[in-house]
C-alpha positions, 0 to 999 in steps of 0.5 A, spaced: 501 479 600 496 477 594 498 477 588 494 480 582 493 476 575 494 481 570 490 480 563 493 480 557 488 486 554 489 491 560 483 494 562 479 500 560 483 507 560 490 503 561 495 502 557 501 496 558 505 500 552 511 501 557 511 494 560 509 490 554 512 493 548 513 486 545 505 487 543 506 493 538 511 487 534 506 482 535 501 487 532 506 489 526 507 481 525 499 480 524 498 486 519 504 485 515 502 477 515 495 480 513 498 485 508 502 479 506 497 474 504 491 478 501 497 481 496 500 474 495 492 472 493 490 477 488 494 482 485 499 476 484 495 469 483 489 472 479 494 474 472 496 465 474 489 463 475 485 467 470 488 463 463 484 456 466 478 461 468 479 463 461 479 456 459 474 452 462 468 458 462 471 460 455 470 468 456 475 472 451 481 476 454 478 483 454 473 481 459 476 477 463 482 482 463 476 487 465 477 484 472 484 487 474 482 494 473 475 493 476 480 489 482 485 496 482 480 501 481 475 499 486 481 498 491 483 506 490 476 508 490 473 506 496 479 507 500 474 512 504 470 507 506 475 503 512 477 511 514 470 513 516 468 506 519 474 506 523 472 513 525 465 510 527 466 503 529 473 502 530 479 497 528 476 491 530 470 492 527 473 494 520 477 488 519 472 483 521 468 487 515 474 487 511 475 480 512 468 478 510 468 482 504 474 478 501 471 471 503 464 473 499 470 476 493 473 470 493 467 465 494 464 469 487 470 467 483 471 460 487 463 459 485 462 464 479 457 461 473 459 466 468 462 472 467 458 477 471 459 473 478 467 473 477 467 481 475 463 483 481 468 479 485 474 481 484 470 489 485 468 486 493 476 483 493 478 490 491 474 493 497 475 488 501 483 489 500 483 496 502 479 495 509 484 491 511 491 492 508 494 500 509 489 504 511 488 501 518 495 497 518 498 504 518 493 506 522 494 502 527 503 502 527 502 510 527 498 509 533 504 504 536 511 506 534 514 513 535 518 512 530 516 509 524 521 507 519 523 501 520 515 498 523 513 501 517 518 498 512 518 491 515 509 492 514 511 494 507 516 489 505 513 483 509 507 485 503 512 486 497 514 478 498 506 477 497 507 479 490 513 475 490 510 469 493 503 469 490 504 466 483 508 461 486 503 460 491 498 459 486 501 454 481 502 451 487 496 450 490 492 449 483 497 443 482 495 440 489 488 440 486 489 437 480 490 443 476 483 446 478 482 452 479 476 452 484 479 449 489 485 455 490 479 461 490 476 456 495 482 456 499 484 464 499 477 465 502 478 459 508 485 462 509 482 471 508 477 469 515 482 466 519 487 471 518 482 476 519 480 474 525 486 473 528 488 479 526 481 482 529 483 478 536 491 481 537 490 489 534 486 491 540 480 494 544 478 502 541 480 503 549 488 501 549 489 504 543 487 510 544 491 509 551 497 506 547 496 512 542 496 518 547 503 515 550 506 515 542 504 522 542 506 524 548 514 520 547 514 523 539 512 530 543 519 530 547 523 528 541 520 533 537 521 538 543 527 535 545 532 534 538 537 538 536 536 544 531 541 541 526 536 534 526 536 531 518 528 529 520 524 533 521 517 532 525 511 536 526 509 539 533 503 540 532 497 536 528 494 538 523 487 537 520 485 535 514 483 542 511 489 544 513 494 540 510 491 539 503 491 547 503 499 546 503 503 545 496 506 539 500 500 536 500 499 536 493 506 534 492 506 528 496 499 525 493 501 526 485 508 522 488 502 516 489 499 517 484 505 517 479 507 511 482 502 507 481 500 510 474 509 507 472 509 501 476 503 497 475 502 499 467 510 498 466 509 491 469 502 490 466 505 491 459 512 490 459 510 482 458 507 484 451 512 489 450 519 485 452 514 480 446 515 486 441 522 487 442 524 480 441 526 479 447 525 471 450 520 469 454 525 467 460 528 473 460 523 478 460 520 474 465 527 473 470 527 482 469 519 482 471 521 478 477 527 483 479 523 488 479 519 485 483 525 483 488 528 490 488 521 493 491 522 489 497 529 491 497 527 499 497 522 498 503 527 494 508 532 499 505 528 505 507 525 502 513 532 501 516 534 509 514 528 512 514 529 516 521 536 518 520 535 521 513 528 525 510 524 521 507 523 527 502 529 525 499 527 518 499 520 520 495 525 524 490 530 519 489 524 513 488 521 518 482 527 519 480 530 512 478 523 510 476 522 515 470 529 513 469 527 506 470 520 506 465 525 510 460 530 505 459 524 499 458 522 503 452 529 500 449 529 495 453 533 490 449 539 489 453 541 485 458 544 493 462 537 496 459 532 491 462 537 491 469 536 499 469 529 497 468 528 492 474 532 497 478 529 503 477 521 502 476 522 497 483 525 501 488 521 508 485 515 502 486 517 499 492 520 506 496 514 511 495 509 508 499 513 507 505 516 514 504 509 517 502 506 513 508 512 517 514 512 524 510 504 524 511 506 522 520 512 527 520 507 533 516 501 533 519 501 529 525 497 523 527 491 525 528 488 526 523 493 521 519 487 516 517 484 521 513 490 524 509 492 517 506 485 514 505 485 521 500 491 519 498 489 512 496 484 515 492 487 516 487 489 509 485 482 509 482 485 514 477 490 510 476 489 503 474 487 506 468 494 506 465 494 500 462 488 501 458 492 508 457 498 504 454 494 500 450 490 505 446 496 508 445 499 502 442 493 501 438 494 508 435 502 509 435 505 502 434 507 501 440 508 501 447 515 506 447 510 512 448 506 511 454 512 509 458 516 516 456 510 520 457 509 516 464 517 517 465 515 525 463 510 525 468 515 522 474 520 527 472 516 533 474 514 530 480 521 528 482 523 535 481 517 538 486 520 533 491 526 535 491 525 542 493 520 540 497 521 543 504 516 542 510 509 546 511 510 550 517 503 551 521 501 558 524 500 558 531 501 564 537 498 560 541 497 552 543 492 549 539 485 547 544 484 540 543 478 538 538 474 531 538 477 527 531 473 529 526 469 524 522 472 524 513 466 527 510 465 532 516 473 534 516 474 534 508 467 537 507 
């Protein structure tokens, strides 16, 4: 009898899902490294390494510090730049772009001359982010797992230790080279490319994704038809497209959530450091509580990973608006060991579960199919909202104090958190089975 040899990427219109599941986790495990590091060596290592650049380039704090809203807002902003070449290249093609933009990003701040050359890097790290973190990580888990919560959470909770890890990671590593701060960049963009191509060989060919995409609709399909009329999580039927869905309060709903999220969560933690100096609070202490939030986002996704098939994760989207209006509230009074808790807590798991539940809500809404461009619109905001600490800042100067920006932005969440809460699942109007349409392209189905 001859025996066949069975290659590891199946040929072209075949799927080896059902034989080897083994490889959606191995794909999950290299995106969450992936989201794992470009986190750990931007946000979180930037704020370490700046003040040596400061120093040795002798550049004043404000343009410097230009460099976090160009890194975030670039980031939102050009979200729908990994939508559309997706769409148009593929995954692999999009990641090996991704990962050459973060390598050109981290070679500008690594070799940067003046001010300009490091401003334009930390613009190409924010769009080198985005073209290979969430939006073609969801993407892909979307297209692999029937059942999202846990995959999604893993994915998101692996990147919240990035934050975590990533201050240490360059104190570390500036140590290493004697206190140098070239070097790390260096560093990062030695370790961008290998992950990057890494990642590019494991995803997947444009042919086994789609084949490992039509058996996850197909399995989703039968659970949706098959579950019970009392089922706690609700999943759509049918896929909705992208003029569809924003058509829907829902939608709106879900992507002020975002928005809202953002807006809190970075500008509480950009400028709880100053405001904790204010209130007279030690430095030891407001930095123990700014690494307790940080610690409670990555408890908030693994914990929402683990139940977010067995609860709605609208509730989990109200429950973590709810905690971090309530969390920024008490960080305008924060002088108490019970307040500054309060504070961790509640800005860290509103921060930390309103991605994942924001992530799942758009799959069980509106389907899968057009899933790329619905989150690629809703990262959009995110440009909108690296504003919030130049916001806090200018009532600072005009008010006395950090205290206001924080009740309004409390104020802000607290609408929202009650929108989700009665927020109920879109229902979409069919008679008759929907024909299937070739996947629209971002500007040609948002148009």
């Amino acid at each position: 009898m001859q025996r066949t040899r069975r290659s590891f990427f199946p040929r072209k219109g075949t799927s080896d899902m059902s034989t080897s599941p083994w490889r959606a986790w191995l794909i999950l495990s290299v995106f969450a490294l992936l989201l794992f590091l470009i986190t750990a060596s931007t946000f979180s290592s930037l704020g370490v390494v700046l003040p040596a650049m400061i120093k040795e380039q002798g550049w004043g704090f404000g343009p410097a510090f230009l460099g976090f809203t160009l890194l975030g807002a670039f980031c939102g902003g050009s979200s729908w730049l990994p939508a559309l070449l997706i769409r148009k290249l593929g995954v692999r093609p999009t990641i090996l772009a991704g990962s050459a933009v973060m390598v050109a990003g981290f070679s500008c701040l690594a070799a940067t001359p003046g001010l300009g050359v490091y401003l334009f890097g930390t613009a190409l790290l924010g769009v080198g982010y985005q073209m290979m973190a969430l939006i073609p990580g969801t993407h892909v888990l979307g297209m692999l797992f029937k059942k999202r919560a846990l995959p999604f959470g893993i994915y998101f909770t692996v990147g919240s230790l990035g934050g975590v890890v990533g201050p240490w990671m360059a104190l570390s590593g500036m140590e290493i080279a004697g206190g140098a701060w070239r070097p790390y960049w260096w560093m990062q963009a030695a370790a961008s490319l290998v992950v990057g191509l890494l990642c590019t060989a494991l995803v997947g060919g444009k042919a086994w994704l789609d084949a490992a995409a039509a058996e996850t609709d197909k399995a989703v399909a039968e659970d949706v038809e098959n579950a019970p009329a009392t089922t706690k999580v609700y999943r759509t039927a049918v896929d909705w497209t992208v003029k569809e869905a924003v058509r829907t309060p829902q939608f709106w709903v879900i992507l002020a959530a975002y928005f809202a999220h953002l807006l809190g969560g970075v500008t509480a933690v950009s400028l709880a450091p100053s405001h904790f100096g204010e209130l007279g609070v030690p430095a030891t202490i407001a930095i123990s509580a700014i690494s307790l939030e940080s610690l409670m986002q990555v408890a908030a996704r693994l914990g929402g990973g683990l139940v977010g098939d067995r609860i709605d994760p609208r509730w989990l989207l109200a429950g973590a608006q709810g905690v971090m209006a309530v969390g920024l509230l008490a960080l305008t009074h924060a002088t108490t060991w019970p307040l500054m808790m309060l504070f961790a807590v509640g800005v860290g798991i509103g921060f930390g579960m309103t991605v994942l539940a924001v992530s799942i809500l758009l799959l069980n809404y509106y389907g899968r199919k057009n899933n790329l461009e619905l989150f690629s619109l809703v990262c959009l905001v995110g440009a909108v909202s690296a504003l919030g600490p130049v916001i806090g800042g200018m009532m600072r100067d005009q008010l006395g104090g950090f205290a206001p920006t924080f009740q309004v932005f409390a104020a802000v969440i607290g609408v929202i958190f009650v929108a989700a809460l009665f927020m109920r699942p879109p229902r979409k109007a069919t008679s008759v089975e929907p024909i299937a349409e070739p996947v629209p392209t971002l500007l040609q189905d948002a148009a």
